[in-house]
C-alpha positions as CSV (number, residue, x, y, z in Angstrom):
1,X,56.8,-54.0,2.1
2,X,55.0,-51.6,4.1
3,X,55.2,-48.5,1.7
4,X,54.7,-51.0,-1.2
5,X,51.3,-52.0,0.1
6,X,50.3,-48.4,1.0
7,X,50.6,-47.1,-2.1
8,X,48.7,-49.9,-4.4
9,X,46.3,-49.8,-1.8
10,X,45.2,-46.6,-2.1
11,X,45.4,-46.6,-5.4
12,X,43.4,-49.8,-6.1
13,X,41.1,-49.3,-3.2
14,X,41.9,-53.2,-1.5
15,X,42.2,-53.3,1.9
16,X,45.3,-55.3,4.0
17,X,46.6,-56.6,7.4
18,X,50.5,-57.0,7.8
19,X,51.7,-58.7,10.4
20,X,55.1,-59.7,12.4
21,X,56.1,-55.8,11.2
22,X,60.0,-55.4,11.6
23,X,59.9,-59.0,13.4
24,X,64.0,-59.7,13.6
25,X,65.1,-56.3,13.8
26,X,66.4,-55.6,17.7
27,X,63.5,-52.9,17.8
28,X,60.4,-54.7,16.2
29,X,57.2,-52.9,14.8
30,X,56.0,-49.3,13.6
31,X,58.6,-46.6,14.4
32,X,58.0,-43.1,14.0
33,X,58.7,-42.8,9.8
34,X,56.2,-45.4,9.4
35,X,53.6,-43.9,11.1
36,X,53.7,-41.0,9.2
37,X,53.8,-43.3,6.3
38,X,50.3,-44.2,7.3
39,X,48.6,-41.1,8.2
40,X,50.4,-39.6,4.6
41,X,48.4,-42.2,2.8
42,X,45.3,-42.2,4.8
43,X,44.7,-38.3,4.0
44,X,44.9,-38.9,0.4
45,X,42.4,-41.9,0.8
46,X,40.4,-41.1,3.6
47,X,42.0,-44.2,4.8
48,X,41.3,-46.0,7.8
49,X,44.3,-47.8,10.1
50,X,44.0,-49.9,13.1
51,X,47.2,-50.7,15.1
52,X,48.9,-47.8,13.4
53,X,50.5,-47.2,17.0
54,X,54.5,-47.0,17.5
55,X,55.7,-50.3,18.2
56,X,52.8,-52.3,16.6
57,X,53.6,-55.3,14.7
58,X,50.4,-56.1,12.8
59,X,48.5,-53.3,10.9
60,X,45.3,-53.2,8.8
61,X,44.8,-50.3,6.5
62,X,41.4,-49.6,4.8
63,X,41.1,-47.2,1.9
64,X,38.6,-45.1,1.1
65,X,38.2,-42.9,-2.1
66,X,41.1,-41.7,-3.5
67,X,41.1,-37.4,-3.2
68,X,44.6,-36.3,-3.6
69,X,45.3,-32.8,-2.4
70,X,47.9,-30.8,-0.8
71,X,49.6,-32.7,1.9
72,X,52.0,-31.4,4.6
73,X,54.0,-34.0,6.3
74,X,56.5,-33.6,9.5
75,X,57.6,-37.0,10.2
76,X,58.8,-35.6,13.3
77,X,62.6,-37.1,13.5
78,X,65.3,-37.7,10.6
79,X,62.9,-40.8,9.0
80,X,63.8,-40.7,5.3
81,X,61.9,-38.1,3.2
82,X,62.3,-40.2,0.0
83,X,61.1,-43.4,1.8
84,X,57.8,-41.5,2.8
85,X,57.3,-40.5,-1.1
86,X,57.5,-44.0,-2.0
87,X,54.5,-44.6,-0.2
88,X,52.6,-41.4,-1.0
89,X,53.5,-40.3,-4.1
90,X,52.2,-43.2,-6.6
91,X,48.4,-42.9,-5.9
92,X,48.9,-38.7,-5.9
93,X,50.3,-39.5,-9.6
94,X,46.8,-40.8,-10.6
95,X,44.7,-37.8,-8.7
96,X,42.5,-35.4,-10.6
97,X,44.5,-32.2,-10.1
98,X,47.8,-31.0,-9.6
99,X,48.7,-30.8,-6.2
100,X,51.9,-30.2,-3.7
101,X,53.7,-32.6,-1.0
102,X,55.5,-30.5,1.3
103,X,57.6,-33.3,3.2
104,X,59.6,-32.5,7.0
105,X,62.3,-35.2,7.9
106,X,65.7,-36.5,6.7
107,X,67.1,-35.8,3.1
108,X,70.2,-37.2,3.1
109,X,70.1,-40.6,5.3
110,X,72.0,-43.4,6.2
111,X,69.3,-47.1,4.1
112,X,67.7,-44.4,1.9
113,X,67.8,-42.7,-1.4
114,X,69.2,-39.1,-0.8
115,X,66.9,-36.7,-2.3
116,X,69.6,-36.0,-4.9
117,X,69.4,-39.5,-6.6
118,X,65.2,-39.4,-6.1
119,X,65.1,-36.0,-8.4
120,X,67.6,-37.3,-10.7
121,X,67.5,-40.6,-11.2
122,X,63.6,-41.8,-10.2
123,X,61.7,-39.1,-11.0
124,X,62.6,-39.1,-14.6
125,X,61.5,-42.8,-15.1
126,X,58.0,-41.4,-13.0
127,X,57.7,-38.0,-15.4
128,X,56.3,-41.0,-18.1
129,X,52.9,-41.2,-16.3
130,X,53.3,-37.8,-14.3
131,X,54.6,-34.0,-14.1
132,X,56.5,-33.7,-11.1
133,X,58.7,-30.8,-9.7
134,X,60.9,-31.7,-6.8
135,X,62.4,-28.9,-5.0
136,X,64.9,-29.3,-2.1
137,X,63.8,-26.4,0.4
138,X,66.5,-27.4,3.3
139,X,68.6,-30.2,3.5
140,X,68.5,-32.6,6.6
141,X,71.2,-34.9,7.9
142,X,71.1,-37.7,11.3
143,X,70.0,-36.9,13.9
144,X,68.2,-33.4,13.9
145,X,66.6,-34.1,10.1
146,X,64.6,-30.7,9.7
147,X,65.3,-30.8,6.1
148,X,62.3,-29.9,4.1
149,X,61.0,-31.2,0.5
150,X,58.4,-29.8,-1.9
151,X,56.9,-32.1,-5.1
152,X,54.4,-30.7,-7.3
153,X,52.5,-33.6,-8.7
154,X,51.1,-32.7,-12.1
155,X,49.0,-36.0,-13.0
156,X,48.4,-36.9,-17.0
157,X,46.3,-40.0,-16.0
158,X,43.4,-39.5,-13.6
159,X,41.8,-42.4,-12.1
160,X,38.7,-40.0,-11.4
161,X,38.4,-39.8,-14.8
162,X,38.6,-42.8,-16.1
163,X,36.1,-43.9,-13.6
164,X,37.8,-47.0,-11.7
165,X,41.4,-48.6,-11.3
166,X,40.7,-50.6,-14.5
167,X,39.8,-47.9,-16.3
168,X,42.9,-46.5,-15.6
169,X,45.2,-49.3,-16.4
170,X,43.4,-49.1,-20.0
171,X,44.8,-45.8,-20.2
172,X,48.0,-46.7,-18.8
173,X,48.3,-49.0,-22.2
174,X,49.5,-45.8,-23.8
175,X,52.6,-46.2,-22.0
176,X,55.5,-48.2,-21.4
177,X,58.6,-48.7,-19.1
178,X,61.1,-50.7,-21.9
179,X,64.4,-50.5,-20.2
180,X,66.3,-53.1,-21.8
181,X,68.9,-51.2,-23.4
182,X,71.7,-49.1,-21.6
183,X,72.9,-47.0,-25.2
184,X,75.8,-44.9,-24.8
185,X,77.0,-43.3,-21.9
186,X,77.2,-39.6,-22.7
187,X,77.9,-38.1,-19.4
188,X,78.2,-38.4,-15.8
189,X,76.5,-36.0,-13.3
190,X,76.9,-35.5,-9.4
191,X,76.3,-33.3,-6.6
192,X,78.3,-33.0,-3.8
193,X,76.9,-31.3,-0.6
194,X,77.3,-30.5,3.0
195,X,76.4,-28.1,6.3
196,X,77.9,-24.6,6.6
197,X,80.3,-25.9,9.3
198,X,82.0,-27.9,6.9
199,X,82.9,-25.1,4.3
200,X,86.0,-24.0,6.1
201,X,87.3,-27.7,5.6
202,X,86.3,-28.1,1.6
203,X,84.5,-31.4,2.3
204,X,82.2,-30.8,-0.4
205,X,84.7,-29.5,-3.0
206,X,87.1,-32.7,-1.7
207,X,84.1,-35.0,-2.3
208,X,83.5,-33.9,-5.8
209,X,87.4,-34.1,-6.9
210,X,87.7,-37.8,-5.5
211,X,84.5,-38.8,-6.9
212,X,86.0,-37.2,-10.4
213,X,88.9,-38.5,-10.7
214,X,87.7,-42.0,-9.9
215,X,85.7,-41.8,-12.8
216,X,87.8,-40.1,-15.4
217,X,88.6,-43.3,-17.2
218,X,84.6,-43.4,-18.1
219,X,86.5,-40.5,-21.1
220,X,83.1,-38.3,-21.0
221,X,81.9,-34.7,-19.4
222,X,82.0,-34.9,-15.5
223,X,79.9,-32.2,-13.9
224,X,79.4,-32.9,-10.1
225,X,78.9,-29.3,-8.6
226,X,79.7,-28.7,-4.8
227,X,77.3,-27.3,-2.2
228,X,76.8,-25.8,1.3
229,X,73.8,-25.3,3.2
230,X,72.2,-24.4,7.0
231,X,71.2,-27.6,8.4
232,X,70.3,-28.5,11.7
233,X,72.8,-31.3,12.0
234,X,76.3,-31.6,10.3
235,X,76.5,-33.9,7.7
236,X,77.6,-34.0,4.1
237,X,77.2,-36.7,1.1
238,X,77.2,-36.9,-2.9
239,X,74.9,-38.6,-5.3
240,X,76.4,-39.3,-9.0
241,X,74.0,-40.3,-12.0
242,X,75.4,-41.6,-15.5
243,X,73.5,-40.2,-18.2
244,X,72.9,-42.7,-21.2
245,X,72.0,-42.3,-24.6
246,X,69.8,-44.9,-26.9
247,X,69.2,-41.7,-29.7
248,X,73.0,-42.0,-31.7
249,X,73.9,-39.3,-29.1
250,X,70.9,-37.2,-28.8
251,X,69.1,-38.1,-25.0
252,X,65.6,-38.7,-25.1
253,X,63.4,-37.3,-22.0
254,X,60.7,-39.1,-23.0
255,X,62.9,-42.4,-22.3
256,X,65.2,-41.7,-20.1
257,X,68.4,-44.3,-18.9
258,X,70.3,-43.2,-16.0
259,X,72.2,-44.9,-13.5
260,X,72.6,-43.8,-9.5
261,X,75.3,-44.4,-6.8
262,X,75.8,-42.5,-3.5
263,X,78.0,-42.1,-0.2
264,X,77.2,-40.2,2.8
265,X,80.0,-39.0,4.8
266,X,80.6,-39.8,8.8
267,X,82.8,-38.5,11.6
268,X,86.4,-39.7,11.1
269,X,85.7,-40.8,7.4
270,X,88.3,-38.8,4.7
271,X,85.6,-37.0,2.4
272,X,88.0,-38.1,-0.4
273,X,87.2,-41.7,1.2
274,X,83.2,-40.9,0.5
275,X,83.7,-39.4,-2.7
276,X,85.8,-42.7,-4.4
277,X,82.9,-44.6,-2.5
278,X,80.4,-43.1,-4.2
279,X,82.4,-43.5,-7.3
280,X,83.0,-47.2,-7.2
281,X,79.6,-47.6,-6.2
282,X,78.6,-45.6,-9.8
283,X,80.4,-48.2,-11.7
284,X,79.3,-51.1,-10.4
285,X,75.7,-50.1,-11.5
286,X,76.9,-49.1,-14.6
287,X,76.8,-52.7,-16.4
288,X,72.6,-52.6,-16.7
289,X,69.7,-49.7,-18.0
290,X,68.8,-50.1,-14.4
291,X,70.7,-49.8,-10.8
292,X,69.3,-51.9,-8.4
293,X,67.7,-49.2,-6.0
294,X,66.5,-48.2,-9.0
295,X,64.4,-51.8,-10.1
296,X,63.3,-51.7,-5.9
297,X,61.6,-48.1,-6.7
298,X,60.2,-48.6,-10.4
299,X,58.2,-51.9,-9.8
300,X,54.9,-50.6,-9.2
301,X,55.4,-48.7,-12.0
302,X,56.1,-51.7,-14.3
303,X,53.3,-53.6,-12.7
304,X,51.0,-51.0,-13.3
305,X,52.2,-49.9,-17.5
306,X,54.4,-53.1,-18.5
307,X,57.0,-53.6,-20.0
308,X,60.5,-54.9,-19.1
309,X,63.9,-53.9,-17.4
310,X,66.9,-55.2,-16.9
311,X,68.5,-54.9,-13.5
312,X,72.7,-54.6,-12.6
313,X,71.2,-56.9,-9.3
314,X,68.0,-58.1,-7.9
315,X,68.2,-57.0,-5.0
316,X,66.1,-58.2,-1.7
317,X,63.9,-55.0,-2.1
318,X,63.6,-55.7,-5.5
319,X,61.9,-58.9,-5.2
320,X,59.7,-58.5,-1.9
321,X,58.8,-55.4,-3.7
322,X,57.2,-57.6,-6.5
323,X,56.1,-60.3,-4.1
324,X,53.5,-57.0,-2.6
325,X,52.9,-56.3,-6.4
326,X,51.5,-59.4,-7.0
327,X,49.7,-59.6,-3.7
328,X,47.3,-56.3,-5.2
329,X,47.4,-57.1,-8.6
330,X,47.5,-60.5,-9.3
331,X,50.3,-62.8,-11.2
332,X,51.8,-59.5,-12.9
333,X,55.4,-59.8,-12.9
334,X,58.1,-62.5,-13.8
335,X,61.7,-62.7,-12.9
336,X,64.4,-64.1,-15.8
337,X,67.8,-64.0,-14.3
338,X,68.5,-60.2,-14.2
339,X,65.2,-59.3,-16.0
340,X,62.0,-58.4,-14.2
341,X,58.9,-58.7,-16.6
342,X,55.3,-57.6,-17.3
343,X,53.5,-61.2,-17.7
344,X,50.1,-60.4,-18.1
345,X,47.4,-57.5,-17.8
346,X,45.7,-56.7,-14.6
């Protein structure tokens, strides 16, 4: 909710107070990732935040004019890396000028996309509105983090340009996020990764196989490559992506359908045990165009360009995600069953 509200604020310039942050978890309010949530955003809206303090449970966040530049973030512990772009990186899609986010933190972390599925699976639905580059300069693992993340934001749409937020949703006509249709699944897609210290044991290599042969009943190419790296904490994990077609066999970049799943791996868990994981996970998203972390990340996006998707499960994110879409942009979305809708222009 938090993130949610941070990036349509800046982007649409309205102003909001949270309250009761974190309320029922055992360690209520702002924690360290969330701060650096807030001062992200504020730097790339001259922003202004009042309770933005760790353990706070109420915030209100004031945006200024929206001046996207190079931004350098060290959130300072393991916080999510990916959970930090979804707060930053939708109004720096909109800016006047291409730009780099240089991100410090975790990569690969236990309730968050692992940087893997963000490059693969969400940026591609983003790359309609925006160029982006993601580059994975070190990877970071609980509890050291240290991993490090670069994104080079190439905006198409300006809102400077276009002169205000309506403006730009005008523009935003143009465009379209129609995923209704899964097509045909052409292949599947993986990466399987972890520290140095692990190389000796072939946790990585292990990962990949299981993950492989759960899936070799899906009868297409598997291509999940295997990787090592110095981190400052051990850890290991693989992301998987089904690749779908809605050309007669021919992908289209320019409307993209691909489904995510992942599994980290722990002390005393078998890496074949992570890799099947991962692969069990893949195929229970594979029955919709969309997985459901997927829907939770791509609902701004669909608030702000329309059209339709179709979910494999609305999820809890999913829908307080749209709840905070409708709180900045007005009666916007509507939910059918699995299908989350464009109702009406902003």
């Amino acid at each position: 909710m938090l993130r949610t509200a941070l990036s349509l604020s800046a982007l649409t310039g309205k102003a909001f107070r949270i309250k009761n942050i974190r309320a029922r978890r055992n360690d209520p309010g702002l924690k360290p990732q969330h701060l650096a949530c807030i001062r992200a955003v504020s730097e790339v809206c001259n922003g202004y935040a009042e309770g933005a303090e760790e353990n706070s449970a109420d915030l209100l966040f004031v945006p200024r004019k929206l001046a996207v530049k190079n931004v350098e973030v060290d959130i300072g512990t393991a916080g999510s890396v990916t959970l930090l772009l979804q707060a930053l990186l939708l109004p720096c899609m909109f800016g006047h000028k291409s730009h780099t986010l240089t991100i410090t933190g975790g990569t690969d972390t236990a309730w968050s996309m692992p940087i893997d599925y963000f490059a693969n699976v969400v940026v591609p639905q983003l790359s309609r509105v925006c160029g982006l580059e993601v580059k994975v300069l070190k990877r970071g693992y609980y509890p050291a983090g240290g991993g490090k993340v670069q994104v080079v934001v190439k905006p198409q749409f300006s809102l400077k340009k276009t002169g205000s937020f309506e403006g730009l949703l005008e523009k935003l006509k143009e465009k379209s996020l129609l995923l209704t249709k899964q097509g045909t699944l052409m292949r599947i897609k993986g990466v399987s990764h972890a520290s140095k210290d692990l190389m000796e044991a072939r946790v990585a290599e292990r990962t990949a196989a299981a993950a492989k042969q759960e899936l070799i009943n899906c009868n297409v190419p598997i291509d999940c490559s295997f990787e090592y790296a110095n981190t400052e904490s051990t850890g290991s994990g693989i992301t998987l992506w089904a690749i779908y077609s809605l050309k007669d066999g021919d992908i289209d970049s320019q409307n993209p359908v691909r489904v995510g799943a992942d599994a980290l791996g722990e002390a005393g868990k078998k890496s074949e045990v992570v890799g099947k994981e991962a692969a069990q996970s893949l195929r229970k998203e594979m029955i919709a165009p969309v997985d459901s972390h997927l829907a939770d990340n791509l609902i701004p996006l669909l608030a702000l360009c329309g059209t339709e998707m179709e979910v494999s499960k609305m999820s809890s994110h999913a829908l307080t995600n749209i709840q905070v879409a409708k709180a900045f942009l007005g009666d916007c979305l509507e939910v059918k069953g699995k299908r989350i809708m464009k109702v009406s222009q902003v």
